[in-house]
NUMAR-770355 format. One line per field, with one value per residue: residue number from 1; residue in three letters; chain; x, y, z of N, C-alpha, C in turn. Coordinates in steps of 0.02 Angstrom, whole numbers, plus 50000, padded with zeros to 5 digits. Layout:
BEGIN
resi	(NUM,...)
resn	(ALA,...)
chain	(A,...)
n.c1	(X,...)
n.c2	(Y,...)
n.c3	(Z,...)
ca.c1	(X,...)
ca.c2	(Y,...)
ca.c3	(Z,...)
c.c1	(X,...)
c.c2	(Y,...)
c.c3	(Z,...)
***
This chain:
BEGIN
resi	(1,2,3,4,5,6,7,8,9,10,11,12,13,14,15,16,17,18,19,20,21,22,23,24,25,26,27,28,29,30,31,32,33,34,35,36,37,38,39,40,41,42,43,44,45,46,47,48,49,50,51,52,53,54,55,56,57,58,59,60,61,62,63,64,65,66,67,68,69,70,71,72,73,74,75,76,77,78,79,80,81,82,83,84,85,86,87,88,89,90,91,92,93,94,95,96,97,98,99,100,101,102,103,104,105,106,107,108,109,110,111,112,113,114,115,116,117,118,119,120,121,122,123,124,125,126,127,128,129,130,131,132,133,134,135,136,137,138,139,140,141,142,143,144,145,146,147,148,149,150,151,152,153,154,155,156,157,158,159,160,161,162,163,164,165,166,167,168,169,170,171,172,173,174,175,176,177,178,179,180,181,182,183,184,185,186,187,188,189,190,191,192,193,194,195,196,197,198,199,200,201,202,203,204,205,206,207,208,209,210,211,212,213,214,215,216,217,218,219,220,221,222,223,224,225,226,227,228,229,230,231,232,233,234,235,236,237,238,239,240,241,242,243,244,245,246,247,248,249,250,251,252,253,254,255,256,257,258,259,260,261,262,263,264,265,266,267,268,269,270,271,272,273,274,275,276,277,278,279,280,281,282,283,284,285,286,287,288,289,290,291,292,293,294,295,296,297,298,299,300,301,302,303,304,305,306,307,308)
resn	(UNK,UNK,UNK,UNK,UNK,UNK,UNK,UNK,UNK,UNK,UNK,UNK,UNK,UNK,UNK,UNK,UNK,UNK,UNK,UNK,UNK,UNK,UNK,UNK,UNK,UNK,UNK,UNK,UNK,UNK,UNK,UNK,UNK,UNK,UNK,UNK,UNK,UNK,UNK,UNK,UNK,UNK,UNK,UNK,UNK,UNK,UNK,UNK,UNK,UNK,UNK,UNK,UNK,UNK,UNK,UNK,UNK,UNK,UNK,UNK,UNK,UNK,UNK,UNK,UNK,UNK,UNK,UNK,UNK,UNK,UNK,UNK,UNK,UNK,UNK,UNK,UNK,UNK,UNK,UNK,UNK,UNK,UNK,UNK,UNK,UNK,UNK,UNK,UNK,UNK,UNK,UNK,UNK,UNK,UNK,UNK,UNK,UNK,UNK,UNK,UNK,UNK,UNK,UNK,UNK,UNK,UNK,UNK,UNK,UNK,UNK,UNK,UNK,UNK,UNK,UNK,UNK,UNK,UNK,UNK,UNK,UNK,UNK,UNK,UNK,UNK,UNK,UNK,UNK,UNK,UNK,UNK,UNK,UNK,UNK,UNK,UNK,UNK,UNK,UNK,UNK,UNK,UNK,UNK,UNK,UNK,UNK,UNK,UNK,UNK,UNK,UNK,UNK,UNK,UNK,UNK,UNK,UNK,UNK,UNK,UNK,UNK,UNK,UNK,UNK,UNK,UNK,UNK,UNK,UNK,UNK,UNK,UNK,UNK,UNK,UNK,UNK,UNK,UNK,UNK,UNK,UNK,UNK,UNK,UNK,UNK,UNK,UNK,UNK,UNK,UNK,UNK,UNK,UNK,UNK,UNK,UNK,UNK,UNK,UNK,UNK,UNK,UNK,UNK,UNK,UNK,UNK,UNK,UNK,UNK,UNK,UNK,UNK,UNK,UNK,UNK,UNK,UNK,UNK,UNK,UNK,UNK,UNK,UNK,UNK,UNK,UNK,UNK,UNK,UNK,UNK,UNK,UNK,UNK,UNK,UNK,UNK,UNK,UNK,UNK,UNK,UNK,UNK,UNK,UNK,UNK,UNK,UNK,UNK,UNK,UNK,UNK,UNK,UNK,UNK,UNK,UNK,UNK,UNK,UNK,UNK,UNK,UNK,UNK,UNK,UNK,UNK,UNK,UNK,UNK,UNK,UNK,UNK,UNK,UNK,UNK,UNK,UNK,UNK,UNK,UNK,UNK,UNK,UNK,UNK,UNK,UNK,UNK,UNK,UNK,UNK,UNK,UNK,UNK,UNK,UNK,UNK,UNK,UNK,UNK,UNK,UNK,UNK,UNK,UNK,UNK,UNK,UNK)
chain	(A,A,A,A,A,A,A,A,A,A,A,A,A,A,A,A,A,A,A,A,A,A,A,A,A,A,A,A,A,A,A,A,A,A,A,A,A,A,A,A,A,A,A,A,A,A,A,A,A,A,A,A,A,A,A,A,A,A,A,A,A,A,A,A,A,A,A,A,A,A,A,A,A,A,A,A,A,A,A,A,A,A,A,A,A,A,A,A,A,A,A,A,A,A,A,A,A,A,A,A,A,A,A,A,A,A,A,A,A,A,A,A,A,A,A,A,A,A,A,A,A,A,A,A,A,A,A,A,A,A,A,A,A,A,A,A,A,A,A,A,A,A,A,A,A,A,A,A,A,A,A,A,A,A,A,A,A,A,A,A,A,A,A,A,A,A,A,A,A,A,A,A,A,A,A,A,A,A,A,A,A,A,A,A,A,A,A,A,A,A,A,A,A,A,A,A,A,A,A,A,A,A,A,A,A,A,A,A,A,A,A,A,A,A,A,A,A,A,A,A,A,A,A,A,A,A,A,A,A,A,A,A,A,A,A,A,A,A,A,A,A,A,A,A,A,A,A,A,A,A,A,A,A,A,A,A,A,A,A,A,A,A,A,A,A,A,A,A,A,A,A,A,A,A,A,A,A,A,A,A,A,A,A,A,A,A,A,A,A,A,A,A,A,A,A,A,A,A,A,A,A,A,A,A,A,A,A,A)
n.c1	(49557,49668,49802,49921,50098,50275,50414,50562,50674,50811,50928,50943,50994,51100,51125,51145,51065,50990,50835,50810,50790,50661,50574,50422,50367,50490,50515,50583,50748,50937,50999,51114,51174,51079,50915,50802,50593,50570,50434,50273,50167,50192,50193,50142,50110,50102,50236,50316,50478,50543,50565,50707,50766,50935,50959,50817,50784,50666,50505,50297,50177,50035,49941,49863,49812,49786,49728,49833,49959,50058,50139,50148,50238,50347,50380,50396,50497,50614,50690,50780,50878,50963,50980,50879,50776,50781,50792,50674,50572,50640,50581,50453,50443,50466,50389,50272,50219,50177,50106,50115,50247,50276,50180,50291,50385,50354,50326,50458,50509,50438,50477,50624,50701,50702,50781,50955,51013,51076,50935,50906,50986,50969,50847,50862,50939,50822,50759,50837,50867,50848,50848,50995,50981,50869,50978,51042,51011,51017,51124,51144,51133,51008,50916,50860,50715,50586,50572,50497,50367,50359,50253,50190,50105,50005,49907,49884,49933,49832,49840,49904,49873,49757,49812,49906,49847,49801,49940,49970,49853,49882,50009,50028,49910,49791,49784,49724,49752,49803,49900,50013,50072,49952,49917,49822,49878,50013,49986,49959,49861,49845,49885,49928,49870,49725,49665,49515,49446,49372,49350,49402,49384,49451,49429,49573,49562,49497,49521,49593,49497,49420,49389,49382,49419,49473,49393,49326,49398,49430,49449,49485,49558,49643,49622,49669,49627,49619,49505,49504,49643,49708,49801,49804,49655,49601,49690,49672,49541,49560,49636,49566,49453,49516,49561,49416,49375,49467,49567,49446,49379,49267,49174,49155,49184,49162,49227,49208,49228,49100,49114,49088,49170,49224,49144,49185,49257,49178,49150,49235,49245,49117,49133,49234,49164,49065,49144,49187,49171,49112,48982,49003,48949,48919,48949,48912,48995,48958,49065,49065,49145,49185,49205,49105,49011,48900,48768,48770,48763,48695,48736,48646,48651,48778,48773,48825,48914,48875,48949,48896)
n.c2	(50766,50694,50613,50481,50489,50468,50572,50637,50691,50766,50833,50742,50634,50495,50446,50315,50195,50092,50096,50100,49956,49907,49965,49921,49977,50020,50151,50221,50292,50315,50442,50564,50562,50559,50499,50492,50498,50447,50457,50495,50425,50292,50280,50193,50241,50160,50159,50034,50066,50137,50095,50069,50141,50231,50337,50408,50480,50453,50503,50468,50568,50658,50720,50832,50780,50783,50706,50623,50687,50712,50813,50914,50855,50848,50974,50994,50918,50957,51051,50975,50921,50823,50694,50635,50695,50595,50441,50447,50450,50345,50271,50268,50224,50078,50044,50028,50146,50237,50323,50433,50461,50510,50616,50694,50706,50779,50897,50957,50969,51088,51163,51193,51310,51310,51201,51127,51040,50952,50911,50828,50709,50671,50608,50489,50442,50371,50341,50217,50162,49979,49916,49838,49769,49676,49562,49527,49516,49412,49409,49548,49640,49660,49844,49907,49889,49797,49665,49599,49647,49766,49830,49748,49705,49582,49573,49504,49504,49557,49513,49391,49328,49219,49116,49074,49024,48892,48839,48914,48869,48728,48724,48822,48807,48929,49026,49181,49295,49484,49560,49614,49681,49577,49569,49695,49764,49797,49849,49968,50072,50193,50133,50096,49974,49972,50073,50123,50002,49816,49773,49646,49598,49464,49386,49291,49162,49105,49063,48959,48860,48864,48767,48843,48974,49048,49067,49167,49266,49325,49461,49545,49656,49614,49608,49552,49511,49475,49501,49467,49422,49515,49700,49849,49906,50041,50094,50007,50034,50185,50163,50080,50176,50282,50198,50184,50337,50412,50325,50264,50137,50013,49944,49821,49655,49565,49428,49317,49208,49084,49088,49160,49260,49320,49423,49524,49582,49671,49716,49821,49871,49933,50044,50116,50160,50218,50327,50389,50475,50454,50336,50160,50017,49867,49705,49541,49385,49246,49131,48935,48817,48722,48766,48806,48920,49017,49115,49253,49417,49593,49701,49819,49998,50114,50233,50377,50528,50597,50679,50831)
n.c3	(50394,50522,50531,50600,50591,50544,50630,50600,50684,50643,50707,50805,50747,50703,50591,50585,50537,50598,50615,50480,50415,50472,50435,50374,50244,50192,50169,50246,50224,50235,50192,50131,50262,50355,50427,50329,50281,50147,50080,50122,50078,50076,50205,50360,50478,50591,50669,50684,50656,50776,50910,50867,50852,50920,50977,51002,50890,50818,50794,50849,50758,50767,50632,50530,50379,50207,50080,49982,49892,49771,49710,49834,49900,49828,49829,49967,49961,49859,49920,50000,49929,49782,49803,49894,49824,49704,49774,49830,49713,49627,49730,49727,49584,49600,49678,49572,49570,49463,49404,49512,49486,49391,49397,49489,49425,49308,49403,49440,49300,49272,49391,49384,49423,49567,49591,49614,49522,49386,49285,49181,49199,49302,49285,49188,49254,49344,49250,49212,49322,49411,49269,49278,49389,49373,49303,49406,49532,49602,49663,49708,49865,49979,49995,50113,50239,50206,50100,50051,50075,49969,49821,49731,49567,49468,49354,49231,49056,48939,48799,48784,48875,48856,48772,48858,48970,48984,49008,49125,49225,49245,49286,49409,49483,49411,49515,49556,49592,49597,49669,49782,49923,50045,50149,50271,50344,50277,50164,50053,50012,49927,49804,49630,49604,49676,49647,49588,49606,49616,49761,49882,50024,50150,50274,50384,50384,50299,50165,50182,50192,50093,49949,49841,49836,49759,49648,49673,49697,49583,49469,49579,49691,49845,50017,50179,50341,50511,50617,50748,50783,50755,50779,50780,50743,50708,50609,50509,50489,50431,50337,50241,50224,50150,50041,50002,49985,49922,49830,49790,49757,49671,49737,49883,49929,50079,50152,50291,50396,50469,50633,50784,50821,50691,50634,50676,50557,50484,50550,50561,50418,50395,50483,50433,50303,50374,50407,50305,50140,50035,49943,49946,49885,49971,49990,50072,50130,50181,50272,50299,50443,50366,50207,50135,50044,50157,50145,50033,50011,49978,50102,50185,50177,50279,50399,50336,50294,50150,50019,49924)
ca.c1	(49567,49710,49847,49978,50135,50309,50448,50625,50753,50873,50972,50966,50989,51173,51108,51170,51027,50949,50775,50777,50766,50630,50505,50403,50379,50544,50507,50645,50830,50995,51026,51163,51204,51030,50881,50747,50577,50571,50378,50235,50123,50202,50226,50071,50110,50154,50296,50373,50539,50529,50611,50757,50836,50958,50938,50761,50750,50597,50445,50251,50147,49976,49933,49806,49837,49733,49751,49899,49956,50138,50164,50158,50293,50414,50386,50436,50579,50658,50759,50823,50925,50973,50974,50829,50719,50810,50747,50588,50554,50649,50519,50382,50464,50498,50305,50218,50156,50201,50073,50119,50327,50276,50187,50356,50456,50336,50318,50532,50531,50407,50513,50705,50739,50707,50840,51003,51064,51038,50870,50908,51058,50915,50800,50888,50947,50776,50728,50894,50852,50815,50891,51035,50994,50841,51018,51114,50971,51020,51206,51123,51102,50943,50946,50837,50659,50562,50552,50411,50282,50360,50203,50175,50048,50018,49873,49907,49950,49773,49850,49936,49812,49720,49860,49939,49795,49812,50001,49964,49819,49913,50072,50017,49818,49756,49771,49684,49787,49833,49958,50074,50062,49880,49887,49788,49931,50050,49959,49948,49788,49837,49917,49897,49811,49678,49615,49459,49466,49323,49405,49393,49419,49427,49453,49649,49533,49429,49590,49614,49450,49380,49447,49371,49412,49523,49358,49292,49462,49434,49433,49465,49609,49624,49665,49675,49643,49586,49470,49510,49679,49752,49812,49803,49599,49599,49765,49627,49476,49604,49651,49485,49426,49578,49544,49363,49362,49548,49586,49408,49356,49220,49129,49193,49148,49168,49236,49192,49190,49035,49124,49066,49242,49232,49110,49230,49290,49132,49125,49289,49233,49079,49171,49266,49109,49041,49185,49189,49102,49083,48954,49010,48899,48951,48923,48936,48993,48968,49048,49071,49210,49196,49219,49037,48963,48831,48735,48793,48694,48721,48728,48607,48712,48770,48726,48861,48895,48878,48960,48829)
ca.c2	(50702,50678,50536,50462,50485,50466,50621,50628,50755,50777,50869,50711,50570,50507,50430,50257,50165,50048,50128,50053,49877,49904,50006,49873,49989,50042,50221,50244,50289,50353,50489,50632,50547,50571,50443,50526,50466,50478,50444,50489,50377,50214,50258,50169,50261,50099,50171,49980,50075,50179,50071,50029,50215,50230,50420,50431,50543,50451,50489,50477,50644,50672,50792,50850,50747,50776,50650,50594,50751,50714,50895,50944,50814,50880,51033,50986,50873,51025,51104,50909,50884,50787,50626,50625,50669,50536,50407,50455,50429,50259,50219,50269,50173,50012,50008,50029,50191,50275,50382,50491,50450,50552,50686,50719,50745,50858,50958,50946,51002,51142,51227,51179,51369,51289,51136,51140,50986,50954,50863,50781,50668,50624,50582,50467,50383,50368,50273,50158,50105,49931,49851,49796,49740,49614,49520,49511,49509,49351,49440,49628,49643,49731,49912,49915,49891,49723,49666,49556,49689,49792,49838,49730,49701,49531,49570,49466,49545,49536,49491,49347,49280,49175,49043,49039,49013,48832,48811,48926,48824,48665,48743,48860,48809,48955,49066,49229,49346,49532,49599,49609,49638,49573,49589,49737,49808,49820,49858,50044,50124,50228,50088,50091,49934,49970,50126,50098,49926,49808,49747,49569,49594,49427,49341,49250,49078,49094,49038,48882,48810,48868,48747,48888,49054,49090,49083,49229,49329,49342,49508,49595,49670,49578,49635,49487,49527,49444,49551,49431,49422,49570,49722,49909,49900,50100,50084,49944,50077,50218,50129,50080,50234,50299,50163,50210,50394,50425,50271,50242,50057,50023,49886,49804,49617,49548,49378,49302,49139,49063,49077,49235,49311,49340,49463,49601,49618,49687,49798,49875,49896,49979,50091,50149,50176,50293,50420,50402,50509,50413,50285,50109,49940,49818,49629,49510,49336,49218,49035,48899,48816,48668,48813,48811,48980,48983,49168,49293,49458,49658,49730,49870,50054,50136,50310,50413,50593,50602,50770,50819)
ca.c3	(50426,50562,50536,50635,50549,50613,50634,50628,50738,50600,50741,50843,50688,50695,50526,50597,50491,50645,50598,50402,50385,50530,50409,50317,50168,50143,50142,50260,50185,50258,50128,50144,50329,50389,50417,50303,50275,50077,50051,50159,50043,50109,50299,50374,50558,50658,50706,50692,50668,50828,50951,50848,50852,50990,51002,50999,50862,50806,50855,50815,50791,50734,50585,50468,50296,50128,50018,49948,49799,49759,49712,49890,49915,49795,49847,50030,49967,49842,49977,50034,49894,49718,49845,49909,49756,49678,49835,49830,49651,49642,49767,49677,49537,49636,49692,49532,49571,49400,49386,49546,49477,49322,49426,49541,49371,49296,49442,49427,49239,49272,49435,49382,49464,49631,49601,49607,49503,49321,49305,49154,49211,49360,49233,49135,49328,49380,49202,49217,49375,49415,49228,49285,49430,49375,49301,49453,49568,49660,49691,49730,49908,49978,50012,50153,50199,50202,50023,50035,50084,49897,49812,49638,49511,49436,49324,49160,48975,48872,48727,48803,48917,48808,48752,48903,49035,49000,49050,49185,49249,49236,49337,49458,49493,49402,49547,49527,49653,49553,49675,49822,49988,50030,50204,50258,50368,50232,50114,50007,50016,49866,49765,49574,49586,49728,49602,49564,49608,49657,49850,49922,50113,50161,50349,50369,50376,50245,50086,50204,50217,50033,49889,49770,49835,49695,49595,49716,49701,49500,49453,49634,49742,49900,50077,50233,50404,50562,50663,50802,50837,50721,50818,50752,50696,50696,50556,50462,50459,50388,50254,50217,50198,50101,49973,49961,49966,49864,49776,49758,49740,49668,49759,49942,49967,50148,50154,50355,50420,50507,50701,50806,50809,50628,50615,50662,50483,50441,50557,50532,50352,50408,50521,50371,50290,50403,50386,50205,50100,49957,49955,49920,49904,50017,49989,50113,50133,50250,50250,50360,50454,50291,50172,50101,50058,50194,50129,49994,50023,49980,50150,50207,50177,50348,50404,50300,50265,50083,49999,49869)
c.c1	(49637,49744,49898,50046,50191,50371,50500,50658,50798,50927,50992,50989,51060,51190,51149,51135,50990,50878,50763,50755,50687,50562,50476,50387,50420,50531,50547,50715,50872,51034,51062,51165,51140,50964,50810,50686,50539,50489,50323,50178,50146,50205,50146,50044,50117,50166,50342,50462,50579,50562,50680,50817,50868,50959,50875,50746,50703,50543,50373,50216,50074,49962,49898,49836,49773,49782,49810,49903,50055,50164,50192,50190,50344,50418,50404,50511,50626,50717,50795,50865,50901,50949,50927,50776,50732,50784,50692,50553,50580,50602,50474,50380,50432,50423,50269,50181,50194,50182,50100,50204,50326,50232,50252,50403,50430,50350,50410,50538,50488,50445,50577,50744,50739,50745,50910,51048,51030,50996,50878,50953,51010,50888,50814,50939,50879,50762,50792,50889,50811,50832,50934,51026,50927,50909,51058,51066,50984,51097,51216,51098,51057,50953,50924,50753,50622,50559,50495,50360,50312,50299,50196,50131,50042,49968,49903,49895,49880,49793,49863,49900,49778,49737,49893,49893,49819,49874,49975,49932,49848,49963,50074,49944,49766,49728,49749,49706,49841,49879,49984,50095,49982,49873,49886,49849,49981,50040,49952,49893,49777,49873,49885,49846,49745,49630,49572,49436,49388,49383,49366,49410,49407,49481,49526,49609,49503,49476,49577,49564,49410,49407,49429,49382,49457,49456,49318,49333,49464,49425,49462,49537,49592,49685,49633,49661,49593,49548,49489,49589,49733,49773,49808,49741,49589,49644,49700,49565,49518,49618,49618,49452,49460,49557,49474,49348,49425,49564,49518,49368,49284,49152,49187,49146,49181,49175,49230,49193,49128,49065,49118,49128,49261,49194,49120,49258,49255,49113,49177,49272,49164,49075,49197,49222,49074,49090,49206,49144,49103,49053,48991,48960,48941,48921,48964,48929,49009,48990,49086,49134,49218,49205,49193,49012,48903,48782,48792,48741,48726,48676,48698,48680,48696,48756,48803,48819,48917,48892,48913,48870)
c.c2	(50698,50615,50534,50446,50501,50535,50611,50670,50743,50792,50792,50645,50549,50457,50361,50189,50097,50041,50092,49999,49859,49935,49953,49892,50023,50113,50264,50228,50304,50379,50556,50621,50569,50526,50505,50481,50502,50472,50437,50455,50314,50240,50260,50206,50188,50112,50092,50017,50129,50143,50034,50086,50233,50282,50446,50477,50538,50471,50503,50530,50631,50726,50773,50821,50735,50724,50669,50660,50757,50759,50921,50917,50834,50927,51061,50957,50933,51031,51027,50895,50858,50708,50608,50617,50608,50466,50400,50426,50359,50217,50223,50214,50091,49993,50007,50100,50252,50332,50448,50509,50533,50626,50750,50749,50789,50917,50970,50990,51065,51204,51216,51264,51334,51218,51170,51079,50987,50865,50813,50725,50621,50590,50505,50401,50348,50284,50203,50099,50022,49877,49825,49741,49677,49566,49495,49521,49480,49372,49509,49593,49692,49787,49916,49900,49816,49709,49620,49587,49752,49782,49782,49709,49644,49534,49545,49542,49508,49512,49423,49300,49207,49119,49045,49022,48944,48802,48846,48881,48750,48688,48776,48877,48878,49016,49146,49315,49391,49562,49553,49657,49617,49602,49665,49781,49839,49837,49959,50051,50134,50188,50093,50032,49925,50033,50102,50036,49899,49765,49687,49591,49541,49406,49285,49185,49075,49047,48988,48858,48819,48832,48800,48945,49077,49104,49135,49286,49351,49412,49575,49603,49643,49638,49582,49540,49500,49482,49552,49448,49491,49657,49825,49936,49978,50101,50045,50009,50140,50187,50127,50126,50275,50252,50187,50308,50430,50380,50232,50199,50066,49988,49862,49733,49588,49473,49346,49235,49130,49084,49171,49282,49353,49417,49547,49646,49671,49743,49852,49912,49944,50041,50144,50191,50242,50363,50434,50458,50491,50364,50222,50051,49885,49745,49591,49439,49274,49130,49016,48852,48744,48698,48804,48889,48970,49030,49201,49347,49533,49677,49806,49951,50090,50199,50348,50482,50616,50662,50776,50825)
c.c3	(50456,50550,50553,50576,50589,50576,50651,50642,50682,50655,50807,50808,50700,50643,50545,50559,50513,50631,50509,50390,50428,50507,50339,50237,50140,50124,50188,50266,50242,50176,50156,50243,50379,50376,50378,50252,50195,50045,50116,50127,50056,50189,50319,50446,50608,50689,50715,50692,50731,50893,50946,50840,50928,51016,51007,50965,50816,50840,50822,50830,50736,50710,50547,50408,50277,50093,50002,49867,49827,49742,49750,49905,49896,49812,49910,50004,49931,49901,50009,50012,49841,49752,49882,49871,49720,49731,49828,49754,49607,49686,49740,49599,49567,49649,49645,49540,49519,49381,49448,49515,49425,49343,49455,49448,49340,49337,49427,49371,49227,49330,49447,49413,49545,49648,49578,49574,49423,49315,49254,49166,49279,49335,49210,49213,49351,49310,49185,49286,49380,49347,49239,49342,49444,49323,49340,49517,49613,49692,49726,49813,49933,50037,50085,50170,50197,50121,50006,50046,50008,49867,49746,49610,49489,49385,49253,49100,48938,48838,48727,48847,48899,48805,48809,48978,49046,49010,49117,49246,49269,49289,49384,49482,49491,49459,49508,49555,49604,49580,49751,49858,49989,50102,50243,50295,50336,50157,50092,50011,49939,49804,49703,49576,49655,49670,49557,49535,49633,49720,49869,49977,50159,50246,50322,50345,50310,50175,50115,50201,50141,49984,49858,49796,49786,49634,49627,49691,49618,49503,49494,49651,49822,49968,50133,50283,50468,50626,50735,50854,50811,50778,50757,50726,50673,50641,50489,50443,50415,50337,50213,50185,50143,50028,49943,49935,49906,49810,49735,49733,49736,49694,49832,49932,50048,50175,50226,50374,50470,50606,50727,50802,50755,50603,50626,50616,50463,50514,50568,50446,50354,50434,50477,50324,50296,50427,50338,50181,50038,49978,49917,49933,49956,50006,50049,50137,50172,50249,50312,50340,50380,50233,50121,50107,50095,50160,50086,49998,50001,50049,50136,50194,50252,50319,50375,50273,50201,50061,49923,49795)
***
């Protein structure tokens, strides 16, 4: 599978740092005086930071990418440096994605002949990161990077759930929403909490006109997007597919309003579908502009090439 991913001229970089604040997931640094993009698992291909380098030594290229295997990451970054692995794995930190965090340092404590810094002193940076600075948070300024599309989790503590539903309910109407970003552009594919997730993919309108869609969103990972006036829909079916064939989800429903415009969601999600090779169910829901379920139905399965 081919994906748009963006490339930087080291030789033309003059690591000036125009290009960072400009990459909504923060997966590009200025490390060792060079703009380097520390995580090909957040860069969505955009290219949003592409007209903000004054040397043009961005640029977007199309290449063969297998799934997401953080191995093959460290194993490019190695030869970059102490400062870069270090980057990269604060990001992995910073989004919740722990499980690939704790791949990168194995692979680390299995080929310490191919580093040149001592790993434990990294180690021991990597797991410090981030305490001091939820105390001084409001005085820390941010590194780079949008911080509102930062990946996070809200799924409640079992244990704790129980006795505190009813302050919750009372103070914050019992919303039902497990993470952070929703909308589908900034959103992770491979995000801990999309794995083996059931997926809400609901129309921008649909929250505003439903008093109850928080009693829809129970359970699910959500992703927004407006068929209509949204821009990138090829970026929307990639993803898609990424979640179902890599990350896996285990169910898709299809949130739509009643007006003909709407019915694009559903067929970006079908789109996705048919270059998947994993089958997923699809439910699909149709409500009107008074934000009445009009139909609830499991959609027909498209024509997919199933690997046996």
């Amino acid at each position: 599978m081919k994906r748009t991913m963006i490339h930087i001229d080291e030789d033309k970089c003059n690591g000036c740092g125009a290009c960072v604040p400009n990459c909504h997931e923060g997966a590009l640094q200025i490390i060792d005086g060079k703009a380097r993009l520390i995580s090909d698992l957040m860069c969505d291909g955009l290219g949003a930071c592409l007209g903000h380098c004054p040397k043009g030594a961005i640029t977007l290229e199309e290449r063969e990418a297998a799934p997401y295997d953080e191995i093959t990451v460290m194993e490019q970054m190695a030869p970059k440096g102490r400062n870069t692995i270090k980057a990269h794995l604060i990001h992995m930190k910073e989004h919740k994605e722990f499980g690939f965090m704790k791949q990168g340092i194995k692979w680390l404590k299995e080929n310490q002949d191919k580093i040149d810094f001592d790993l434990k002193s990294l180690i021991e940076e990597i797991h410090n990161h981030g305490q001091a600075f939820e105390t001084k948070k409001m005085k820390t300024p941010h590194q780079g990077g949008c911080p509102g599309s930062q990946s996070m989790s809200f799924k409640p503590d079992l244990t704790m759930a129980a006795q505190n539903e009813p302050v919750r309910e009372k103070q914050y109407g019992a919303s039902a929403l497990q993470q952070w970003p929703v909308q589908l552009h900034l959103l992770n594919p491979m995000a801990e909490y999309m794995q083996n997730a059931d997926l809400l993919v609901a129309a921008d309108c649909t929250a505003f006109s439903m008093s109850n869609f928080h009693q829809h969103l129970e359970g699910k990972s959500l992703a927004i997007a407006c068929p209509k006036l949204d821009n990138g829909k090829e970026t929307y079916i990639e993803k898609l597919r990424m979640m179902i064939d890599e990350a896996k989800v285990n169910t898709i429903t299809v949130m739509m309003m009643e007006v003909p415009c709407c019915g694009g969601l559903l067929s970006i999600v079908q789109s996705a579908l048919a270059q998947a090779k994993r089958y997923v169910p699809v439910k699909v829901m149709m409500v009107s502009i008074r934000g009445e379920v009009i139909s609830e139905e499991w959609a027909p399965p498209v024509n997919q090439k199933i690997e046996a």
